[in-house]
C-alpha positions as CSV (number, residue, x, y, z in Angstrom):
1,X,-69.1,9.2,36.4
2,X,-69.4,10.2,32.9
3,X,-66.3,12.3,32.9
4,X,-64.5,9.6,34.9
5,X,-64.9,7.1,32.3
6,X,-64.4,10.5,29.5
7,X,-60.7,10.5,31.3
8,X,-60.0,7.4,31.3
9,X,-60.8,6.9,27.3
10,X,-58.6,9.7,26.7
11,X,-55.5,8.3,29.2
12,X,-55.8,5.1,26.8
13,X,-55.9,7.1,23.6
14,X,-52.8,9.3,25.2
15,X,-50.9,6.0,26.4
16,X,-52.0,4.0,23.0
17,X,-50.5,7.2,21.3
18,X,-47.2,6.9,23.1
19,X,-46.6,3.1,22.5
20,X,-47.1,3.8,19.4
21,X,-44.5,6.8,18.6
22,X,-41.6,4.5,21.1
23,X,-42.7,1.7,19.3
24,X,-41.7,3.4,16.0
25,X,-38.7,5.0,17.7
26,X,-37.5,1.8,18.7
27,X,-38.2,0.5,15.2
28,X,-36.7,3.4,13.5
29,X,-33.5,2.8,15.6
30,X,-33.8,-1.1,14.8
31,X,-33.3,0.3,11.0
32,X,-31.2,2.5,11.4
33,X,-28.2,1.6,8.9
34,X,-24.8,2.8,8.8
35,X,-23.1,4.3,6.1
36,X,-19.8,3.5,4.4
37,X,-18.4,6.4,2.0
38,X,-16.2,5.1,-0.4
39,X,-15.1,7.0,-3.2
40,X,-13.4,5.5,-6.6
41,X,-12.6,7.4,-10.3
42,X,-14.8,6.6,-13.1
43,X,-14.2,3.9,-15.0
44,X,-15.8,0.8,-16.5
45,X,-16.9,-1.9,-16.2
46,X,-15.4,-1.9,-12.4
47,X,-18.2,0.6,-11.2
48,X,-20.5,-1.4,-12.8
49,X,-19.2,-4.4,-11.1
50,X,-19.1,-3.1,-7.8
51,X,-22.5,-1.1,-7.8
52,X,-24.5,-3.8,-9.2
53,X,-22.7,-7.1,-7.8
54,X,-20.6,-6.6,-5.0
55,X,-22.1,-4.0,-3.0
56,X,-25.6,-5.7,-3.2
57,X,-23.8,-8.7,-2.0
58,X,-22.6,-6.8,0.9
59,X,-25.6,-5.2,1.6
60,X,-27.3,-9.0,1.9
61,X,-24.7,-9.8,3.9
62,X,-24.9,-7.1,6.5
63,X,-28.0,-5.7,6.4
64,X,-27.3,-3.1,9.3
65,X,-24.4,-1.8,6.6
66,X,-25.4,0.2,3.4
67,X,-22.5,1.6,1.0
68,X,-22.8,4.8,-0.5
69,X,-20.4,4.5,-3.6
70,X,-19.1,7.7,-5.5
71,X,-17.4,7.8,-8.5
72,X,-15.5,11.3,-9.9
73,X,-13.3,11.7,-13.2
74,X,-10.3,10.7,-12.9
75,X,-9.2,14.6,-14.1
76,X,-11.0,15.5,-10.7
77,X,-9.9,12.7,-8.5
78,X,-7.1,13.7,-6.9
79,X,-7.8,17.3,-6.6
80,X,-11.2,16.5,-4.8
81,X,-9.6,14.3,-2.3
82,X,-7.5,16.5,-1.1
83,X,-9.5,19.4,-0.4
84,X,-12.4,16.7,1.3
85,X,-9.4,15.6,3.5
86,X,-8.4,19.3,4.1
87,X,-11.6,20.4,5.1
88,X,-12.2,17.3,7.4
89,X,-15.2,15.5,5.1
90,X,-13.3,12.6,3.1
91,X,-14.6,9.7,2.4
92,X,-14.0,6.2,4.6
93,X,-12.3,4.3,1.8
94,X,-10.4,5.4,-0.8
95,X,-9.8,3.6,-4.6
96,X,-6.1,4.8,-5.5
97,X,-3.4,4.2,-7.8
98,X,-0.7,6.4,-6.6
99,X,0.1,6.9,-2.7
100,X,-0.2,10.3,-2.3
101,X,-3.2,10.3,0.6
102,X,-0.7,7.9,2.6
103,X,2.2,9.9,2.5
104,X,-0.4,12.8,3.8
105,X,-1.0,11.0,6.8
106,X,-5.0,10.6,5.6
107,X,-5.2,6.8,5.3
108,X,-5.0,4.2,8.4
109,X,-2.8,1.1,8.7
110,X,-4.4,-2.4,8.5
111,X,-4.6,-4.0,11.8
112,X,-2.5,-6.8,12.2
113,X,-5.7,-8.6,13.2
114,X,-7.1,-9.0,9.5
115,X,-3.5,-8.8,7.5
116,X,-0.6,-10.1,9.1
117,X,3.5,-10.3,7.6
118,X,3.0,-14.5,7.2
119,X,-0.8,-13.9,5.5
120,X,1.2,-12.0,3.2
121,X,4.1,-14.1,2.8
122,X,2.1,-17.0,1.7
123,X,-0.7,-15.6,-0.4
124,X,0.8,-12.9,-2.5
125,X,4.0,-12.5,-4.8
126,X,4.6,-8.9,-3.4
127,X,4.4,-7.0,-0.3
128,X,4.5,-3.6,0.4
129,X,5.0,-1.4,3.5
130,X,5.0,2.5,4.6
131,X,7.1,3.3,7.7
132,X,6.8,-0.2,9.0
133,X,2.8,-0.3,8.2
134,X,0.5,-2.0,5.6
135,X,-1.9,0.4,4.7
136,X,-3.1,-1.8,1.7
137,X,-2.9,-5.1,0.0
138,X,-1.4,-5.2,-3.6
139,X,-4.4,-6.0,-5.5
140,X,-3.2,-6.6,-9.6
141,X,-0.2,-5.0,-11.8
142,X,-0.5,-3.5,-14.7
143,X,2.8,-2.7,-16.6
144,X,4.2,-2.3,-20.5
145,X,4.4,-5.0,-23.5
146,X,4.4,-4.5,-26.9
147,X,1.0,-4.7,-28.9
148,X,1.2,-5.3,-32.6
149,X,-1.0,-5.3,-35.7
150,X,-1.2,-9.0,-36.9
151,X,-2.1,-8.1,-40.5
152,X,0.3,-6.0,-41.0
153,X,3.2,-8.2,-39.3
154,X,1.8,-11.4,-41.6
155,X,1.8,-9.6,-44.9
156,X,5.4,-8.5,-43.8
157,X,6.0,-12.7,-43.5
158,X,7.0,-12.0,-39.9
159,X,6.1,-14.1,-36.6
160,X,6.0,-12.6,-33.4
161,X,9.0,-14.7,-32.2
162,X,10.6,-13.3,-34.5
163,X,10.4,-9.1,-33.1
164,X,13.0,-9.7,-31.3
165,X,13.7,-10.0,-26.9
166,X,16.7,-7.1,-27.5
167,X,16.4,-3.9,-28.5
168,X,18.9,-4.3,-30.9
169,X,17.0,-7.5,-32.7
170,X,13.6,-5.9,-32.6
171,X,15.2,-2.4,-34.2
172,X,15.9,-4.8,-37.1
173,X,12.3,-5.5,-37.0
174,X,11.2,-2.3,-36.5
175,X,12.8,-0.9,-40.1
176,X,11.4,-4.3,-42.1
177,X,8.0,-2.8,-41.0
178,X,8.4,0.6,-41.9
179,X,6.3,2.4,-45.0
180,X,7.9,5.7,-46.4
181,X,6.3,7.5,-49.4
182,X,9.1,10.5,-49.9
183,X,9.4,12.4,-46.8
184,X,6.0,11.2,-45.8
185,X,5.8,8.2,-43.3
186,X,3.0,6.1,-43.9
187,X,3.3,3.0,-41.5
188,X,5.8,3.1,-38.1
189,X,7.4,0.0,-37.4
190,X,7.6,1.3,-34.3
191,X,5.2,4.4,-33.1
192,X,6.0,5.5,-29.3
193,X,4.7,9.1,-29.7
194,X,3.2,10.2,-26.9
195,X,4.7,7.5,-25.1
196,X,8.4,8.7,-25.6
197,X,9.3,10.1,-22.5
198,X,8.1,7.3,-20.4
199,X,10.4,5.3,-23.2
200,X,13.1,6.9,-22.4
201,X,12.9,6.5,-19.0
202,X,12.5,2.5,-19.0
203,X,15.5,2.3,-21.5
204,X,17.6,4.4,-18.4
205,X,16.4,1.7,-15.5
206,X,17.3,-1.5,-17.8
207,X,20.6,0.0,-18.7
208,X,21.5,0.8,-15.6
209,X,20.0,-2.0,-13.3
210,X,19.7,0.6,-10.7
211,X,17.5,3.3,-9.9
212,X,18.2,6.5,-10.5
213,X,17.6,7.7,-6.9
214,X,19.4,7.8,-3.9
215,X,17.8,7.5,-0.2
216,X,18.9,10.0,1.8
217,X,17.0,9.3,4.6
218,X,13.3,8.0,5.3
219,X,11.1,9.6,2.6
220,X,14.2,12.1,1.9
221,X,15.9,11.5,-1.9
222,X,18.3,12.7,-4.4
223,X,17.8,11.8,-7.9
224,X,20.6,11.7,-10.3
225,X,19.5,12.5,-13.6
226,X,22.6,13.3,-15.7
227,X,24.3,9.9,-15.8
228,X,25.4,8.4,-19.3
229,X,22.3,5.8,-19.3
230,X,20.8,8.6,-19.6
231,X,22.4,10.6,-22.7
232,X,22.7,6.7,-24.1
233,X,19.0,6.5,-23.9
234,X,18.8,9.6,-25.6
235,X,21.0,8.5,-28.4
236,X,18.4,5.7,-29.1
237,X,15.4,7.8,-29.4
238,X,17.0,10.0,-31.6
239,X,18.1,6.9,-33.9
240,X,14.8,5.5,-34.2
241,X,13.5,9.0,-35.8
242,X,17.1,10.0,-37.6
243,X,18.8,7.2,-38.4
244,X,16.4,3.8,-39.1
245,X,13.8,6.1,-39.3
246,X,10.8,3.6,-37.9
247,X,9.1,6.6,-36.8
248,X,8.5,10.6,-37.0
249,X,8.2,13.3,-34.9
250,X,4.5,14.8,-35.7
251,X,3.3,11.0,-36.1
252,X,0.3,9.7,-34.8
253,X,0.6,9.0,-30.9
254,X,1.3,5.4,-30.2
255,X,-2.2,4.7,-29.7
256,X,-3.9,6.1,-32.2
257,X,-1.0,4.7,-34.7
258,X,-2.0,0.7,-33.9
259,X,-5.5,1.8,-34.0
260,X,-5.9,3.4,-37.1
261,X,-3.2,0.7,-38.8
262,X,-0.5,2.9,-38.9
263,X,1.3,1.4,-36.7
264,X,3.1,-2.1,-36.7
265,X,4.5,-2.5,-33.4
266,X,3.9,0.0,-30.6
267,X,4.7,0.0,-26.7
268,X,1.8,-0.3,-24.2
269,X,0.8,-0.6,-20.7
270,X,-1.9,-3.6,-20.4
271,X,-4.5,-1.4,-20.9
272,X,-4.0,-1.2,-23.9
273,X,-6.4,-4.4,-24.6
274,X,-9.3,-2.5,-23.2
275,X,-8.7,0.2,-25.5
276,X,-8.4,-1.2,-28.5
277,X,-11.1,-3.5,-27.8
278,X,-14.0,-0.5,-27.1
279,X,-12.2,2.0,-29.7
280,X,-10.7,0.0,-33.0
281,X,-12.9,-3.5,-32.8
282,X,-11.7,-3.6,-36.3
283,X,-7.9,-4.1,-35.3
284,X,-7.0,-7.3,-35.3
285,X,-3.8,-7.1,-32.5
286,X,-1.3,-9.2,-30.1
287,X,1.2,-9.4,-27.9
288,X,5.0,-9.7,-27.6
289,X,7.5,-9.8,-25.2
290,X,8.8,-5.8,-24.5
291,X,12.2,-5.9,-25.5
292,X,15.7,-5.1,-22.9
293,X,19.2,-4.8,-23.8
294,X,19.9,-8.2,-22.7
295,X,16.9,-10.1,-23.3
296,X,15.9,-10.6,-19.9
297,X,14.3,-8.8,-17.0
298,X,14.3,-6.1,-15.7
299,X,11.6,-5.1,-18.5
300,X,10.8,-1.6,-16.8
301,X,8.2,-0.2,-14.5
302,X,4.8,-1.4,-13.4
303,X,1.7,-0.6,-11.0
304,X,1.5,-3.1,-7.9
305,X,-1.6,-0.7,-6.3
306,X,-3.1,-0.6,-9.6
307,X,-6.2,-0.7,-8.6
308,X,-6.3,-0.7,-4.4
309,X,-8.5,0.5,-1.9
310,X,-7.2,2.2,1.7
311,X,-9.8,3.0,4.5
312,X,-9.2,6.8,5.7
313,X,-8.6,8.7,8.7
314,X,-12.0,9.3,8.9
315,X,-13.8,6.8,11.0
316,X,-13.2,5.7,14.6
317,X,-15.2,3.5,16.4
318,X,-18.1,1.2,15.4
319,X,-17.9,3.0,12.1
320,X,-14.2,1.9,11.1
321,X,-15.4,-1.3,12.2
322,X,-18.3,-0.9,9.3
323,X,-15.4,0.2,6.8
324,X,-12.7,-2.5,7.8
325,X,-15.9,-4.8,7.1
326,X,-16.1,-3.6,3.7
327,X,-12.5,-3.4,3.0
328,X,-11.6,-6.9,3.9
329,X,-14.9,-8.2,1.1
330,X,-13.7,-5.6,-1.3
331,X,-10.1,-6.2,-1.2
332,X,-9.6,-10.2,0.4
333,X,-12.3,-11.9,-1.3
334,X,-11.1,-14.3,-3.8
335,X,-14.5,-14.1,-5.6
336,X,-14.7,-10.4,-6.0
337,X,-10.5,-9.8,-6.3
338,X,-10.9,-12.2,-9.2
339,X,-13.9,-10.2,-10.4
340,X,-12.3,-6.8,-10.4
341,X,-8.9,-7.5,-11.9
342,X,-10.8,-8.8,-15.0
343,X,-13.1,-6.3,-15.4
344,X,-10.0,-3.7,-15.0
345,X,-7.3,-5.9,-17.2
346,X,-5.1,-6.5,-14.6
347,X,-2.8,-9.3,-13.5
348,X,-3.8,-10.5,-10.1
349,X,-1.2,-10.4,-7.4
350,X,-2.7,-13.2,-5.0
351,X,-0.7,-16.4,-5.6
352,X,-4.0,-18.5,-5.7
353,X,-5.3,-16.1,-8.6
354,X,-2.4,-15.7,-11.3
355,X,-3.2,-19.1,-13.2
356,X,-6.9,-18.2,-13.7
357,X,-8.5,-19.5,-17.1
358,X,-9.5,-16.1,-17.9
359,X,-5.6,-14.8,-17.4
360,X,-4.9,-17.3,-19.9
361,X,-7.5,-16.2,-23.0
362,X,-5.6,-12.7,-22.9
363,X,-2.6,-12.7,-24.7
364,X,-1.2,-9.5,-23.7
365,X,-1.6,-10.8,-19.6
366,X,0.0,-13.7,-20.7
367,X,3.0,-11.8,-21.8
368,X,2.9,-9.6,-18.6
369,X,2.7,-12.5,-16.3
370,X,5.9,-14.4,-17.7
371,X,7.9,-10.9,-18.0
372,X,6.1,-10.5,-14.2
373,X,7.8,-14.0,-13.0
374,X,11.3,-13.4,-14.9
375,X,14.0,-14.8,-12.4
376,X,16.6,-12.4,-13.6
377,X,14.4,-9.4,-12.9
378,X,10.6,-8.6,-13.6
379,X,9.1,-5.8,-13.5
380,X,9.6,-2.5,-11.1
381,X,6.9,-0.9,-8.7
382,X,7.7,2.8,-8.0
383,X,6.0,3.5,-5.0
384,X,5.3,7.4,-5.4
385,X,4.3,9.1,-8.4
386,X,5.8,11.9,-8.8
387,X,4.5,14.8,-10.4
388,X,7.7,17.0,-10.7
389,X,9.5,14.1,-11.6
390,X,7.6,13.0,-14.4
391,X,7.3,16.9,-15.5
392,X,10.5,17.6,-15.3
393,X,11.9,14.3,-16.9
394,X,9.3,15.1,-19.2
395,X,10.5,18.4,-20.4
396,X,14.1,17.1,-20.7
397,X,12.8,14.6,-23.1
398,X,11.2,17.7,-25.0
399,X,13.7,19.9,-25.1
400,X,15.9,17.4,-26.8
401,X,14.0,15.4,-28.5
402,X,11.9,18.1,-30.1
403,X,13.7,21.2,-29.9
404,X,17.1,19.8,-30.6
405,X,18.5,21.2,-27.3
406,X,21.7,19.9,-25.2
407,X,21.4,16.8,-24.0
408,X,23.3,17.4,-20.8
409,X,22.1,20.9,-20.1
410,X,18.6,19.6,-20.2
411,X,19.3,16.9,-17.9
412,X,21.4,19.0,-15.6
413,X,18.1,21.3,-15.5
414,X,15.7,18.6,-14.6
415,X,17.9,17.2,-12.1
416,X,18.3,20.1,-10.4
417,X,14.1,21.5,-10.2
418,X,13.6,17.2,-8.8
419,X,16.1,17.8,-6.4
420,X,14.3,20.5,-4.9
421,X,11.0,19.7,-5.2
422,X,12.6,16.0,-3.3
423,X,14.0,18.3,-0.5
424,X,11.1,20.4,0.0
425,X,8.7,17.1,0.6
426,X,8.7,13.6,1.1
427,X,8.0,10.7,-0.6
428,X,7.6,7.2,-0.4
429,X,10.3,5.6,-3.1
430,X,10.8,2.3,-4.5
431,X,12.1,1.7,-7.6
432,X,12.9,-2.1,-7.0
433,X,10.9,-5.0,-5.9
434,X,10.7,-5.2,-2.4
């Protein structure tokens, strides 16, 4: 009797025992969360944003979903993505600027369930497809103005209306604001070092009106590099540092030159504010209008995917489910769109979102947005970025600019090292606004 009841004590123990481990099993798999990956570069205050407000909102919002968010330096970004998507092990969402994942193939379409052609059509000034497929939303632009030093431009007893809208007016401008002491230059009216060959470049497209690529075929180009916008352009650069003489060649870069109030008048992508703000408090700046050779648009080029997000190839299943969730209340949600293109300096590209207060208090968005919203041309998205381009283009610049080489020997050489880099890959091209 005894052992009787000594079994059946240990047969409750044993079954207590193993209601107790399924009950934790079914517990454990009651908490069991899935994980989004979602990798962006380093910079602030956006991580901040995102860590500390908009994932935790998330996170309350789908408690079953937790994000795991990874920043790298923006040296390593690109580098690091590709070998994670090489080896199989990216990330499920992306941050990018430049296209480059999507062209690989390692980025997925949205499904015309969450972003449709008339969504688009209605709520955003621009639009942008690959191959026939959206594989993001154009967030904010960021593109260039000029920034100027107001002390420098009052003691001169010049407004900023008065610069100049042509390139021809503001050059006038440029020389009243220039500070020689014998062959040393003490103030630019206009500093672009640094900046030059990107300059250069813009000078070409508004000259022109036209791009100076040809399609070929779908993601197949030819560039044409040695065209006389281009030795025109040349002839300006080289008049600012021979002729008027509003700047030098071993001058302070453009942005240290406005910073350190060397500079009166330089060119500047809109993140310039952001700069000058965290690194010369002390500088006192605004905003103009960037000059063209006509007065009007087009100004030159800009990023529409300035700051994007694409959900990777990945997830399948109840997992890209998990990311798409995260995507569309990263990337759709007025509150935290708003919240991010602040932080970053950026122009927001959703209709409903480009007469914000806080759009307004900037002066340099201010000037983007009315160059943005031109009639006769605003500003140009690129599509890809290029790296041979830009080096090659680059080197041309260089070689005459610095090393007083010929102008169309240089060009012919660039032309010819894009064209075969162009043949040899594709690339998703733009160049106008779609």
């Amino acid at each position: 009797m005894k052992s009787f009841i000594k079994s059946k004590r240990m047969y409750i123990v044993v079954l207590g025992c193993l209601i107790g481990v399924l009950a934790m099993t079914i517990s454990g798999i009651a908490l069991a969360k899935t994980t989004v990956t979602v990798w962006g570069v380093t910079q602030e205050p956006e991580n901040t944003l995102i860590r500390e407000t908009i994932i935790p909102a998330f996170e309350e919002l789908y408690p079953d979903l937790e994000i795991a968010f990874e920043t790298i330096p923006s040296s390593d970004y690109s580098s690091k993505l590709l070998a994670a998507f090489t080896a199989g092990r990216g990330p499920d969402m992306v941050w990018a600027n430049i296209p480059f994942l999507m062209e690989l193939g390692f980025t997925k379409p949205i499904p015309e369930d969450i972003i449709d052609d008339a969504y688009m059509a209605a709520n955003y000034l621009v639009d942008y497809k690959y191959k026939g497929e959206r594989h993001f939303i154009p967030t904010g632009t960021m593109g260039c103005i000029l920034y100027y030093n107001k002390d420098i431009l009052a003691e001169a007893g010049i407004k900023v209306g008065d610069i100049g809208t042509t390139w021809d007016d503001a050059a006038v401008t440029f020389e009243k604001l220039t500070v020689w002491n014998g062959p040393m230059l003490i103030q630019a009216g206009y500093a672009f070092n640094g900046y030059g060959s990107s300059e250069w470049q813009t000078y070409i497209r508004q000259m022109s009106g036209q791009s100076m690529y040809s399609k070929v075929s779908e993601g197949k180009y030819r560039i044409q590099a040695n065209i006389p916008e281009a030795k025109e352009s040349f002839g300006r650069i080289l008049d600012y540092f021979d002729k008027s003489k509003v700047n030098a060649r071993g001058f302070l870069n453009w942005n240290e030159a406005l910073g350190l109030g060397k500079a009166a008048i330089v060119p500047w992508w809109t993140w310039g504010a952001g700069y000058m703000n965290a690194t010369y408090p002390d500088i006192d700046w605004g905003a103009a209008k960037y000059p063209t050779f006509t007065g009007d648009g087009p100004y030159g080029y800009a990023n529409e995917i300035d700051n994007i997000y694409m959900v990777t190839t990945s997830d399948e299943g109840e997992k890209l489910e998990a990311t798409w969730k995260f995507w569309q209340f990263l990337s759709m949600e007025d509150e935290n769109v708003r919240a991010i293109c602040e932080a970053k300096g950026i122009v927001p590209l959703k209709l409903n979102l480009m007469n914000d207060p806080w759009i307004s208090a900037r002066e340099d968005l201010v000037v983007l947005k009315k160059q943005m919203n031109d009639p006769k041309g605003g500003h140009i998205y690129f599509g890809s970025s290029i790296s041979v381009t830009s080096r090659e283009l680059k080197r041309a610049f260089e070689a005459v600019v610095l090393g007083g080489e010929d102008i169309e020997e240089s060009l012919i050489t660039a032309e010819e090292a894009i064209n075969k880099d162009l043949a040899e890959n594709e690339y998703w091209i733009l160049d106008y606004r779609q």
